[in-house]
C-alpha positions in Angstrom: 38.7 88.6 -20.1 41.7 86.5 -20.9 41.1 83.1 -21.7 44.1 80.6 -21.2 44.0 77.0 -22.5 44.0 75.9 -19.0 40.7 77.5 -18.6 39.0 75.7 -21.9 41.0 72.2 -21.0 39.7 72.2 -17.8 36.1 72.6 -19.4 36.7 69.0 -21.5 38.2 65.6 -20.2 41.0 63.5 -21.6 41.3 59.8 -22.6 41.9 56.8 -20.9 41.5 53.4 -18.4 41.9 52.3 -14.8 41.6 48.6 -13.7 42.6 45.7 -16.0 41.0 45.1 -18.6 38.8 41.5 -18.9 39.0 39.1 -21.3 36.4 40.2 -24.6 34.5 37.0 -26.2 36.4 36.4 -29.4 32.9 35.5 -31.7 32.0 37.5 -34.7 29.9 40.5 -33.9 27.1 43.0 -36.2 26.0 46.0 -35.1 24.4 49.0 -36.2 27.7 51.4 -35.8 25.3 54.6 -36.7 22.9 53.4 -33.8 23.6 56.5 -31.6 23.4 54.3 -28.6 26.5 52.2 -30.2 28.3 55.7 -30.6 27.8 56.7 -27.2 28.2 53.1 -25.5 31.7 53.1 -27.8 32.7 56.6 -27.0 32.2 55.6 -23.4 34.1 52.4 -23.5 37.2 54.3 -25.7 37.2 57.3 -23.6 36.4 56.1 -20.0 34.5 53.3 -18.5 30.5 52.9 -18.1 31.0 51.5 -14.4 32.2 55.0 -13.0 35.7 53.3 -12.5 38.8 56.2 -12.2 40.6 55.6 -16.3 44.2 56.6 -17.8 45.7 57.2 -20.5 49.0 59.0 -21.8 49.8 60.6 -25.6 53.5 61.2 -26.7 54.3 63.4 -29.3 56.1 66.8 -30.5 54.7 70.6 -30.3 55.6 72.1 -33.6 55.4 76.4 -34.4 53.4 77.0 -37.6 54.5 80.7 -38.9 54.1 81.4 -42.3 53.2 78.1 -43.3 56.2 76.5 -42.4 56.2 73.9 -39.2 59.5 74.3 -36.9 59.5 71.6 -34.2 59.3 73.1 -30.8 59.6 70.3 -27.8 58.2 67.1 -27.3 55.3 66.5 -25.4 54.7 64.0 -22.9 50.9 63.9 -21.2 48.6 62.1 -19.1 44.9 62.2 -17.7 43.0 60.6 -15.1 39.5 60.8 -15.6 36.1 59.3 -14.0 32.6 59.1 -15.9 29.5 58.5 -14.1 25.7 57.8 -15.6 23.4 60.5 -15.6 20.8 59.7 -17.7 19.6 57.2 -20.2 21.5 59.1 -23.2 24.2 61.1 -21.4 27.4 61.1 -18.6 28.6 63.4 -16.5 32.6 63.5 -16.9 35.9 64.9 -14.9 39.6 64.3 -15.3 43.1 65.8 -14.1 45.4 65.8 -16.9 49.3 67.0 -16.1 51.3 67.2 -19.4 55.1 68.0 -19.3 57.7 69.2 -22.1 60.6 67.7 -23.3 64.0 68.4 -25.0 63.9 67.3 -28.5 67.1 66.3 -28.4 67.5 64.7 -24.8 63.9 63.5 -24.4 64.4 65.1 -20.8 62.5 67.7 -19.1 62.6 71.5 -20.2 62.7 73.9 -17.5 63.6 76.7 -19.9 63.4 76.8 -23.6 65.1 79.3 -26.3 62.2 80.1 -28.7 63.6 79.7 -32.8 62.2 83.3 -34.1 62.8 85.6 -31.3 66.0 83.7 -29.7 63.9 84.6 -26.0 65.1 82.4 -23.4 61.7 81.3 -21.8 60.5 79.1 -18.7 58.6 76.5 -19.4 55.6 75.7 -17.1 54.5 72.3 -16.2 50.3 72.1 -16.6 48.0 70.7 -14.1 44.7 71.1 -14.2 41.2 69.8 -13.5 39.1 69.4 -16.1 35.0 69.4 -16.5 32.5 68.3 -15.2 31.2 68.3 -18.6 28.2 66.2 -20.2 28.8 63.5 -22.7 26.1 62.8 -25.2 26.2 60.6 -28.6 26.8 64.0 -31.3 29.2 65.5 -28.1 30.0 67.1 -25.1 29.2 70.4 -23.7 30.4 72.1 -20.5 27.8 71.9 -17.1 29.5 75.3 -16.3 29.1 77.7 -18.9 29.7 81.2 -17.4 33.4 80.0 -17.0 33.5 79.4 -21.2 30.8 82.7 -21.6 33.3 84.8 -23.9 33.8 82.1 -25.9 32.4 80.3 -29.2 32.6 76.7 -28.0 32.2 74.0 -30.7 32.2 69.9 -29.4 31.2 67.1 -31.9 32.0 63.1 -31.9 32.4 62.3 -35.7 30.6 58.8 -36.6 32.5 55.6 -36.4 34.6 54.4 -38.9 34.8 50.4 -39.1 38.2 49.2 -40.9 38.0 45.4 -40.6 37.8 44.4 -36.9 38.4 48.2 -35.8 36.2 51.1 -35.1 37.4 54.5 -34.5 35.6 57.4 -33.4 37.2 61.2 -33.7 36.8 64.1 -31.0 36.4 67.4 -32.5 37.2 70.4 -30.7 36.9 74.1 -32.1 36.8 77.0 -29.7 37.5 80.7 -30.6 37.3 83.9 -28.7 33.8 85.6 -29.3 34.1 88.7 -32.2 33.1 91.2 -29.3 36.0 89.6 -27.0 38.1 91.7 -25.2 41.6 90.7 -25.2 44.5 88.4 -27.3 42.5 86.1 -29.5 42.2 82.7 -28.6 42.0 79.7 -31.1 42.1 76.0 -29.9 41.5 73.0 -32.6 42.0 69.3 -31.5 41.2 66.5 -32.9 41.6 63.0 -30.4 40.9 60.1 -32.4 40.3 56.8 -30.4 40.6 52.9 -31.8 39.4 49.6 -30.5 38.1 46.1 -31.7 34.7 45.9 -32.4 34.0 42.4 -30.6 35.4 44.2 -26.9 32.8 47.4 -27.7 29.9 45.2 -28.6 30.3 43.1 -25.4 27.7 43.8 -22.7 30.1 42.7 -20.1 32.9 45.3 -20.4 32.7 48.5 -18.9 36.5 49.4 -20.8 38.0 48.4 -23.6 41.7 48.3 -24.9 42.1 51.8 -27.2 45.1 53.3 -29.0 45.0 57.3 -29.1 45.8 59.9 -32.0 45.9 63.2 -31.0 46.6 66.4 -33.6 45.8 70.1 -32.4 46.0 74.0 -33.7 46.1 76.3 -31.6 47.3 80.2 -30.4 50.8 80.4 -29.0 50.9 80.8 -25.3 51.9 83.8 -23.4 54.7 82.0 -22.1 55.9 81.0 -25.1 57.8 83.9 -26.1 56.4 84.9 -29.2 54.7 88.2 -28.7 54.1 90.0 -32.1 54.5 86.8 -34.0 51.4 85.6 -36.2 51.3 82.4 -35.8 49.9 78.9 -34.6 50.9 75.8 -32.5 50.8 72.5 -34.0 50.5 69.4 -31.7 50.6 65.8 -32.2 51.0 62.7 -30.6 50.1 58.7 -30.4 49.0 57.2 -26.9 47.1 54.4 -25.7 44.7 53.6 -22.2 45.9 51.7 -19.4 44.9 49.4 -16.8 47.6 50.6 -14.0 49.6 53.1 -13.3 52.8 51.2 -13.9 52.0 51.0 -17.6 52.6 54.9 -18.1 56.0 55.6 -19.9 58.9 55.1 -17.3 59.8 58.9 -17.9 56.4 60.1 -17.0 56.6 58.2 -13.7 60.1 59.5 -13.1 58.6 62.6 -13.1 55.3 62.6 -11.5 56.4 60.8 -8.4 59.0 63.8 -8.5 56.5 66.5 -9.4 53.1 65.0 -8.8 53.0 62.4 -6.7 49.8 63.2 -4.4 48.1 63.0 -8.0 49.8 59.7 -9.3 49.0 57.8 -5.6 45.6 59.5 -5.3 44.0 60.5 -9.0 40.7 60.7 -7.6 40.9 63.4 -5.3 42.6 65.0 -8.2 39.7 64.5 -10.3 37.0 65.5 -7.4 39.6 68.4 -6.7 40.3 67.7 -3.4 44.0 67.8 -3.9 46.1 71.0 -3.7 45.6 73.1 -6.8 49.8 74.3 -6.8 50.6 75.9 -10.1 53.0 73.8 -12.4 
């Protein structure tokens, strides 16, 4: 069985935020940050909303090939996701998101349709993703996929790292490690990411927001794609990128826009039949 990053992503769900966001109290707040109810209230807040609203949020960054220890920038990346989560118990959500991710020129900033790979000089394509991801259930130590048999050949590894106060801030880092099982069948597949989400404590610790404002720092290893070109190459691919969650649609970076409403627009003017999957699945 060959296992394609689409398939794991669309097993997890993204970042982000979907209405504006209200006004926080600005009085001095304690809490317990190892309280695993504050972790999952604040992963909650960071990641989505507790009211079952439809979030976003984008990252921006650069895609980098590691080969023999040596990182050659690749493209840029330029990514979105629209996700819901909804309560379903007293210690746990059930989440889903659509995430579409394009890459860019690093020269232009514009979009790559075809890309000539540094160590082979292969002219490739390069493919758009969209994908639905989850459902998946969220718990305070992390998340785990509701359906396993589509994850079965692989060694799936989820944790929420405790929160780190710095002054008025408290971030909380995603861990993601998944590898192709020993007795797997196939090309190897490797997939390391590391999401790292930041807010004020005073907006987390009030009871009366459901979202909070969060700035995004995402880093990822993983195997090259097939469609990257680099067939008989031992290697890895290095991502990174900074984004934030929004409140509307209009906040996304005007080049994503540009090209959603050209690519994607049945997903940009109705995410949440993307996320429910009630939207046509074409390939990207």
């Amino acid at each position: 069985m060959m296992v394609t990053r689409r398939d794991v992503v669309r097993s997890m769900v993204g970042a982000a935020a979907a209405t504006r966001f209200p006004h926080a109290a600005a009085a001095a707040v304690e809490v317990d940050t190892a309280d695993p109810a504050f972790r999952l209230d604040a992963i909650m807040k960071m990641r989505g909303a507790t009211d079952g609203r439809i979030c976003m949020g984008y990252v921006t960054g650069m895609r980098y090939a590691v080969v023999d220890g040596s990182a050659t920038p690749m493209f840029g990346l330029l990514a979105a996701t629209f996700s819901r989560h909804r309560k379903s118990s007293d210690t746990s959500y059930e989440a889903r998101a659509f995430e579409i991710a394009y890459f860019t020129d690093l020269s232009t900033g514009k979009l790559l349709e075809s890309w000539t790979n540094p160590y082979t000089n292969k002219t490739v394509k390069v493919p758009q993703t969209r994908s639905l991801m989850g459902p998946v259930e969220i718990e305070a130590e992390g998340l785990s996929p509701i359906d396993v048999a589509r994850i079965a050949a692989l060694d799936f590894g989820h944790r929420f790292r405790s929160p780190v106060r710095i002054g008025d801030d408290v971030s909380i880092t995603e861990e993601i490690r998944i590898r192709s099982k020993a007795d797997a069948a196939g090309p190897r597949f490797r997939y390391n990411e590391n999401t790292t989400y930041t807010a004020q404590l005073k907006h987390i610790a009030d009871p009366a927001l459901a979202t909070v404002p969060t700035s995004i720092a995402y880093q990822s290893l993983v195997g090259f794609a097939p469609w990257m070109g680099f067939e008989g190459i031992d290697g890895m691919n290095m991502g990174r990128g900074l984004g934030r969650r929004i409140a509307e649609t209009s906040e996304f970076p005007p080049y994503f826009l540009e090209l959603t409403e050209k690519y994607h627009a049945d997903v940009l003017h109705d995410p949440g039949g993307a996320i429910d999957g009630k939207l046509d699945r074409k390939p990207g």
